[in-house]
C-alpha positions in Angstrom: 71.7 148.4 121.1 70.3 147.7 117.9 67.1 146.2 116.7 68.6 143.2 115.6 70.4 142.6 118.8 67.5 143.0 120.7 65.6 140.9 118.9 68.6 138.1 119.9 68.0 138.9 123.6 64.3 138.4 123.6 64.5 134.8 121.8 67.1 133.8 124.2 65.2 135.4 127.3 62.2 133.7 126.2 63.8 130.1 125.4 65.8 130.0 128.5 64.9 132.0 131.3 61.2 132.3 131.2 59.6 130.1 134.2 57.3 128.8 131.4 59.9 129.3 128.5 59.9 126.0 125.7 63.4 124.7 126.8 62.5 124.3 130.4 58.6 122.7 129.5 60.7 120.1 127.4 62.8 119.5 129.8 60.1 119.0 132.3 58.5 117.0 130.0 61.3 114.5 129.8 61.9 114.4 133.5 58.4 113.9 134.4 58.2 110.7 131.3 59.6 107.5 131.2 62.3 108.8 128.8 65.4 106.5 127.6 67.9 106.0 125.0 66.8 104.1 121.8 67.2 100.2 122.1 70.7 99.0 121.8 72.0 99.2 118.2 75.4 97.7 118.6 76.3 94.3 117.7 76.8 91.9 120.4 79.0 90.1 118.3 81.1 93.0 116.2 83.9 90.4 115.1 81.4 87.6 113.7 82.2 87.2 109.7 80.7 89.0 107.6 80.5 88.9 104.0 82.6 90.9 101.5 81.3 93.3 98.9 82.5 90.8 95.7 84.3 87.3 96.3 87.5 87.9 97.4 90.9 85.9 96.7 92.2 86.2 100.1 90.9 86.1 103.4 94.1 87.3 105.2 96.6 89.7 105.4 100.2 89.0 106.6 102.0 92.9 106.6 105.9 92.7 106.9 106.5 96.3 107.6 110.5 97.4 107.1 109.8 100.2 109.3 112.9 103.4 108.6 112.4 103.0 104.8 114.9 100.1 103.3 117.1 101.3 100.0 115.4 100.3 96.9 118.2 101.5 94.9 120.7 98.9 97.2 118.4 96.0 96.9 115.9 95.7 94.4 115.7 98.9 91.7 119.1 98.1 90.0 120.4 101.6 88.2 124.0 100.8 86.6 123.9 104.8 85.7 124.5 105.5 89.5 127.6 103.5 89.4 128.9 105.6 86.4 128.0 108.7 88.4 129.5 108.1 91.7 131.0 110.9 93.3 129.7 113.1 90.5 127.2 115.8 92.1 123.3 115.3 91.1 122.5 117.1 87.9 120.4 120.5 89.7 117.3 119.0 87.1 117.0 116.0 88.7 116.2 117.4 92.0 114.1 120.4 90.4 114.2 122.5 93.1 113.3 120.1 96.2 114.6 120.7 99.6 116.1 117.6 101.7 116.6 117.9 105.6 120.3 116.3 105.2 121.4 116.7 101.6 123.1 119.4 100.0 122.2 121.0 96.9 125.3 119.9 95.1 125.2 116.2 97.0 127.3 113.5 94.8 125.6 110.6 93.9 126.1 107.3 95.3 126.2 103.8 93.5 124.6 100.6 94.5 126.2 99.1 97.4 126.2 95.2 96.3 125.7 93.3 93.0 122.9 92.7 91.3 121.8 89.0 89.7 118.4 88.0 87.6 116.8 85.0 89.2 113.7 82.8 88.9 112.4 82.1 85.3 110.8 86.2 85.4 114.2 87.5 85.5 113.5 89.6 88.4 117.0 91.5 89.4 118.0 91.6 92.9 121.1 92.0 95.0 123.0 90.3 96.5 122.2 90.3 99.8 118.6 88.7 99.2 119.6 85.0 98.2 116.3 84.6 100.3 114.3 85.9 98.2 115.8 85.2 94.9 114.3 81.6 95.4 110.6 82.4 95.4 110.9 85.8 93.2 108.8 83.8 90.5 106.0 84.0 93.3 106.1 87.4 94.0 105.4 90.6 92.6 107.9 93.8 92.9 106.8 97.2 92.8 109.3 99.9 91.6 107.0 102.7 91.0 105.5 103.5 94.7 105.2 107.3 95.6 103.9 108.5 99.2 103.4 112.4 100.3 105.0 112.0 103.6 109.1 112.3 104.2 109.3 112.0 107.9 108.9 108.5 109.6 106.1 109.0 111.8 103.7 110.5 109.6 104.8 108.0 106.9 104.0 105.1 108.8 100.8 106.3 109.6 99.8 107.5 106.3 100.9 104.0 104.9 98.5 102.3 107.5 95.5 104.9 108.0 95.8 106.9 104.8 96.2 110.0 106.8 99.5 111.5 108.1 98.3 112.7 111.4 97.0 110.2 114.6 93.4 109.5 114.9 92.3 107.3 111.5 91.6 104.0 111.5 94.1 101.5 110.6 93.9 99.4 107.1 93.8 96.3 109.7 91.3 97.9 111.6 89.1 98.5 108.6 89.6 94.8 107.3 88.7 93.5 110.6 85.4 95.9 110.1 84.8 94.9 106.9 84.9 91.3 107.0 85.4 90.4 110.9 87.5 87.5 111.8 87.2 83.7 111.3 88.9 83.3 114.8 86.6 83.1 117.8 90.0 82.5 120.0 92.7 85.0 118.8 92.2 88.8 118.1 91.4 89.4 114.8 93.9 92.1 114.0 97.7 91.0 115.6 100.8 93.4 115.6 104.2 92.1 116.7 107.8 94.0 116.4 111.1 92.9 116.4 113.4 96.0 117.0 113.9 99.1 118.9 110.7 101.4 118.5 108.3 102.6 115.8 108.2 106.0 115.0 104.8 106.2 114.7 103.9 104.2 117.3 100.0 102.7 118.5 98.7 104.9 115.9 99.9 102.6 113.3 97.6 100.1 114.6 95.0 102.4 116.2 90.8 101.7 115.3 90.5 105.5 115.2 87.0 106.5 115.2 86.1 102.7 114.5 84.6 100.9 117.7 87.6 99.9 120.0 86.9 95.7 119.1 89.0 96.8 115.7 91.9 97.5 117.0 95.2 96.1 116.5 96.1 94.0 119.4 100.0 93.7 120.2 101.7 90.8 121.1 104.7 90.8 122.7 108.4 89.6 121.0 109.2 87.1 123.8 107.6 85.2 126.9 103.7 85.2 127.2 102.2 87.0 124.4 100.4 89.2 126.4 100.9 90.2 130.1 98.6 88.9 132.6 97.5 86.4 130.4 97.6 83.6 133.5 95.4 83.7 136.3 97.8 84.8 139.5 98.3 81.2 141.7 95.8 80.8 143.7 92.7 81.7 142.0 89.6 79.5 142.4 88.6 78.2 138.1 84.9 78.5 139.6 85.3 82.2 141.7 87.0 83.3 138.4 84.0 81.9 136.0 81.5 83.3 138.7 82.8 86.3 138.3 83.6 86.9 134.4 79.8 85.9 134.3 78.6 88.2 136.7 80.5 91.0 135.2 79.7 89.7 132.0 76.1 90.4 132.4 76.0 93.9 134.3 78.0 94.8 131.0 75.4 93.5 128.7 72.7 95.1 131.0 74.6 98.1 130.8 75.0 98.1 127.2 71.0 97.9 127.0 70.2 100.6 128.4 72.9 103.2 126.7 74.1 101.6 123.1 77.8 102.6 123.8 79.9 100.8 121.5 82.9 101.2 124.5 81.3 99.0 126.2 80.5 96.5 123.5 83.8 96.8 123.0 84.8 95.8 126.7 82.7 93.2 126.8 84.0 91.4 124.0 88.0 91.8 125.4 86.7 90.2 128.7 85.5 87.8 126.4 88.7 87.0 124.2 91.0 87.7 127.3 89.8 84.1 128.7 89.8 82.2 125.3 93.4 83.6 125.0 94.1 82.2 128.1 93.8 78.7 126.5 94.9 80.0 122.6 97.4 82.2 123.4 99.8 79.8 124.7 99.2 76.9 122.5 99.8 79.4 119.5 103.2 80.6 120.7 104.2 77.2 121.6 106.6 76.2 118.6 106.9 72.5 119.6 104.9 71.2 117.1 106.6 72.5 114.4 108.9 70.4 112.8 112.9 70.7 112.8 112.9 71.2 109.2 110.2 73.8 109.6 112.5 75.8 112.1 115.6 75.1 109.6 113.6 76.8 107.0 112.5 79.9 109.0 115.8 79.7 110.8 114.0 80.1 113.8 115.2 79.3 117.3 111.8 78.6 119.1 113.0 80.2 122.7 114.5 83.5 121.4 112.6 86.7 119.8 113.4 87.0 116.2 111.6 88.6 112.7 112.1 84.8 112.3 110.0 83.6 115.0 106.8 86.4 114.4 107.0 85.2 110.7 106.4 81.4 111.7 103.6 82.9 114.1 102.1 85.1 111.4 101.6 81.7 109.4 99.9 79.9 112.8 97.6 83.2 113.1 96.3 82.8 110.0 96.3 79.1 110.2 93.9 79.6 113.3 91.6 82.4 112.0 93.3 85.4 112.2 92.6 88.4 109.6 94.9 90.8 109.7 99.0 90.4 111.4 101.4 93.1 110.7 105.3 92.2 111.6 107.1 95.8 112.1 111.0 95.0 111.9 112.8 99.1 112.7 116.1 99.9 111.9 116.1 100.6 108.3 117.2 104.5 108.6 120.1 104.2 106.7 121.7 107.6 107.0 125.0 106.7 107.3 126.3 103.2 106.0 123.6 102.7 104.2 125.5 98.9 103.0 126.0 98.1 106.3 122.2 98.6 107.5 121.3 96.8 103.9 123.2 93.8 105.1 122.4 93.9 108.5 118.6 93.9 108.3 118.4 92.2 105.5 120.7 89.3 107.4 118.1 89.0 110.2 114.7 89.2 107.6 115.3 87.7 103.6 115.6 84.3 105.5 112.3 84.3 107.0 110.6 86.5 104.5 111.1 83.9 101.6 110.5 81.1 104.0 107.2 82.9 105.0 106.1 82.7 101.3 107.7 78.8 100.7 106.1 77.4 104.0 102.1 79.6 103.3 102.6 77.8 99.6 103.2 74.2 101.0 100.7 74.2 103.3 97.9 75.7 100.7 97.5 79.0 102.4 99.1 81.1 99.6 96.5 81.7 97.7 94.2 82.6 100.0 96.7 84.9 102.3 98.0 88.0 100.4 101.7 89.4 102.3 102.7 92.7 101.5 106.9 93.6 102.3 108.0 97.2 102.7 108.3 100.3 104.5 107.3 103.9 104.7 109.4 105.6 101.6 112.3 105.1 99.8 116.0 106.5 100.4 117.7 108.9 98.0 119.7 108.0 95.0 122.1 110.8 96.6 124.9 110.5 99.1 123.9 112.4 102.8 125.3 115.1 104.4 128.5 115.9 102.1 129.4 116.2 98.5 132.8 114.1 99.4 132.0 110.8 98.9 134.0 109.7 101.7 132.7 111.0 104.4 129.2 110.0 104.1 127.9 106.8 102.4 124.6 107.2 103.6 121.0 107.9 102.1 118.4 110.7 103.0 115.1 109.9 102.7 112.8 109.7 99.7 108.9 110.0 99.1 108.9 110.2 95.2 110.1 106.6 94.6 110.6 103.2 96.1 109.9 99.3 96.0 107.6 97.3 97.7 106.8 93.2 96.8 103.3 91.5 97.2 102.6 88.0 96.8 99.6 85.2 97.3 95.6 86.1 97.2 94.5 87.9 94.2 98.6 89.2 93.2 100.0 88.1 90.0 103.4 86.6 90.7 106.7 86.5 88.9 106.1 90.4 87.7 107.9 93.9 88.0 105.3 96.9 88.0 106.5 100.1 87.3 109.7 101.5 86.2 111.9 104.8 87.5 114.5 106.8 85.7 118.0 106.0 85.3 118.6 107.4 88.6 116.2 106.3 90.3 115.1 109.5 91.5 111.0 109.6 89.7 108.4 107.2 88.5 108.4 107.1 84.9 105.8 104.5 84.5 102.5 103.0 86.4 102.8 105.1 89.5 101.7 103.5 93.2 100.6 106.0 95.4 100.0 104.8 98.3 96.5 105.2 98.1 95.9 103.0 95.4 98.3 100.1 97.3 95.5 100.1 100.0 92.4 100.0 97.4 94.1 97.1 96.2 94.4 95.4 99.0 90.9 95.6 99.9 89.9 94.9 96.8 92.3 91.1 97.0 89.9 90.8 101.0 86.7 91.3 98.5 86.2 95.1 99.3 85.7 97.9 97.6 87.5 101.0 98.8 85.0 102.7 97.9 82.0 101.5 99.8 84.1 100.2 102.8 83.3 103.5 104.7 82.3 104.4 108.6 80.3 107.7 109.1 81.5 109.8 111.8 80.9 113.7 112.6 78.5 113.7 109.9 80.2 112.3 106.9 81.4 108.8 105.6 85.5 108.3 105.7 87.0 105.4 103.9 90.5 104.5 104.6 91.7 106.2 101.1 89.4 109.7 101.6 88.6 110.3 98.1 91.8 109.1 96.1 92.7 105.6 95.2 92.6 103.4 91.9 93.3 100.0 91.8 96.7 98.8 90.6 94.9 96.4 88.2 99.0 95.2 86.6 99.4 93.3 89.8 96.4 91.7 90.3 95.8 87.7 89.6 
């Protein structure tokens, strides 16, 4: 044993193990006192509004997710050159060396799928199969230039909504809802709905992360009662049930006195919002007011789930209050048939999409509610799988280019930002990464990126880490 070592086992042998060693006199000391935790420090009311960092130019978000990555190159980032090229393999200095998980080195290239048309007094191409949109694309800006770092649909999705690849962060929903809290004291502040099969990256799309629980997105459900449980069973006494949401109601708060958990704040206010839902919740999802023309425009059929349907109840959530709603609609993987996904999915969401915009615009609610259209990454200007053109007519996917639209609070409209080569392969001008689509965002709400931060194992996080600018050609 050295001298140093032994020096270690005295400190400890004296700290610890001594009947009169410091550790155990503190710890007497705190026994023996009338020792508690610090005076509760969590807001009793963690969704009340609160003011933004500058003035904002909207106050809501409406997120239409196109979850498996739509083809840009099929639908909005018209490249004639890929029509001359088809069946012609990729030139090697295109891809510069990249690996692709289904695409061959010498993959042939494959044209647009449908026609492409200018519309609306900006001019904006788009195919075919978005007659939809074409008749609001003067209220609407499209982004050609986006990038993202992730090629894998999980990890996409989450990096798009939590600015991190991996589970855990907080979502951009959940950090508006912290920012700025909700103007609804009867709906959740942050709603999710889906209208497909599955999302590949699941709750932690939606997920408060480190945030207190309260910011979390809260799901409703495509069909039937919004939420389960959301009726008192038959036979429940009104006054037993308020007797007893009061009396749990205060052991909570009494609770949260003594220990400042924020999980408990957090419980207290979805025993809270579970009983004003069980008033709001159904008069929200009951479509009966709306008018037939309404439901001609949407083309929504009020008894059956539909992208439709959660676009006409996006509009009623923020309507009532509601921050944050993000619509995910799957199926956009377009690995094989990529024309016949195109006009599938596009068949079941231009409708309601441009109707969404039309209907926020009537009513005086598209200026103040910024929607955002697009999904995780792009698909590949190559064919999948083969070099014969023929046996493949699918897309791979693609992180280094694609096309997202914005429109209402704070978003110029009638625009196209950003440009990509002549094969639609890299951003040749005003680059989006991802990052600086979510400062921008914040910045329409009123918040800086910047500042918006949460500090949590002993340093700040924001929702873009230390990246994002703002993508100042799209903004009002």
């Amino acid at each position: 044993m050295n001298h140093d070592q032994g020096r270690a086992i005295a400190r400890r042998h004296f700290l610890a193990d001594c009947p009169i060693g410091l550790g155990r006199i503190a710890l007497a000391g705190l026994l023996a006192g009338d020792w508690r935790p610090a005076a509760a420090s969590v807001p009793t009311a963690p969704l009340a509004p609160r003011a933004p960092h500058f003035p904002p130019r909207a106050r809501a978000v409406i997120q239409l997710f196109m979850a498996g990555a739509p083809s840009q190159l099929d639908m909005f980032d018209h490249k004639p050159r890929l029509a001359a090229m088809e069946g012609k393999p990729i030139p090697p200095e295109v891809i510069g060396g990249q690996r692709y998980a289904f695409i061959r080195p010498d993959a042939a290239v494959l044209g647009p799928r449908f026609r492409f048309a200018r519309h609306g007094q900006c001019g904006t191409e788009l195919a075919e199969v978005l007659p939809g949109l074409a008749t609001v694309v003067d209220r609407i800006a499209v982004v050609k230039s986006c990038r993202t770092d992730q090629f894998n649909h999980a990890p996409a999705q989450i990096f798009m909504n939590c600015g991190f690849a991996q589970p855990g962060r907080p979502s951009l929903g959940s950090w508006v809802t912290y920012g700025l809290g909700s103007e609804s004291a009867d709906l959740p502040a942050f709603v999710v709905m889906s209208t497909g099969g599955g999302i590949s990256g699941g709750a932690a799309n939606w997920s408060s992360g480190f945030l207190p629980g309260v910011h979390a997105g809260t799901r409703f459900r495509s069909a039937g009662p919004p939420l389960v449980n959301i009726a008192s069973p038959p036979g429940v006494d009104p006054t037993a049930a308020a007797d007893t949401r009061a009396a749990v109601a205060a052991l909570a708060r009494r609770r949260l006195a003594i220990e400042s958990d924020p999980g408990i704040a957090t419980r207290i206010a979805a025993y809270e919002m579970a009983h004003r839902l069980q008033t709001s919740a159904p008069e929200l999802m009951d479509l009966a007011s709306e008018t037939a023309e309404t439901l001609a425009l949407y083309g929504c059929d009020p008894a059956a789930a539909s992208f439709a349907r959660a676009c006409l109840v996006a509009r009623r959530l923020v309507e009532r209050g509601v921050r944050f709603v993000t619509i995910y609609h799957e199926g956009w993987d377009g690995h094989s048939d990529v024309a016949g996904n195109v006009r599938a999915n596009t068949a079941k969401t231009d409708r309601a999409s441009a109707a969404l915009i039309a209907d926020l615009s009537r009513r005086g609610l598209l200026d103040e509610t910024l929607v955002v259209w697009g999904g995780e990454f792009g698909r590949t200007p190559m064919v999948e799988a083969s070099a014969v053109l023929g046996r493949s007519q699918g897309r791979d996917h693609h992180p280094n280019a694609f096309t997202m639209w914005l429109a209402g609070g704070g978003i110029r409209a009638g625009i196209t930002h950003g440009a990509t080569d002549e094969l639609g392969f890299h951003v040749v001008r005003d680059e989006v990464h991802v990052h600086d689509l979510q400062a921008t965002i914040l910045h329409c709400l009123g918040l800086d990126h910047e500042r918006l931060t949460f500090r949590h194992q002993g340093r700040d996080f924001r929702l873009t880490d230390v990246h994002g600018r703002l993508v100042s050609g799209i903004l009002a």
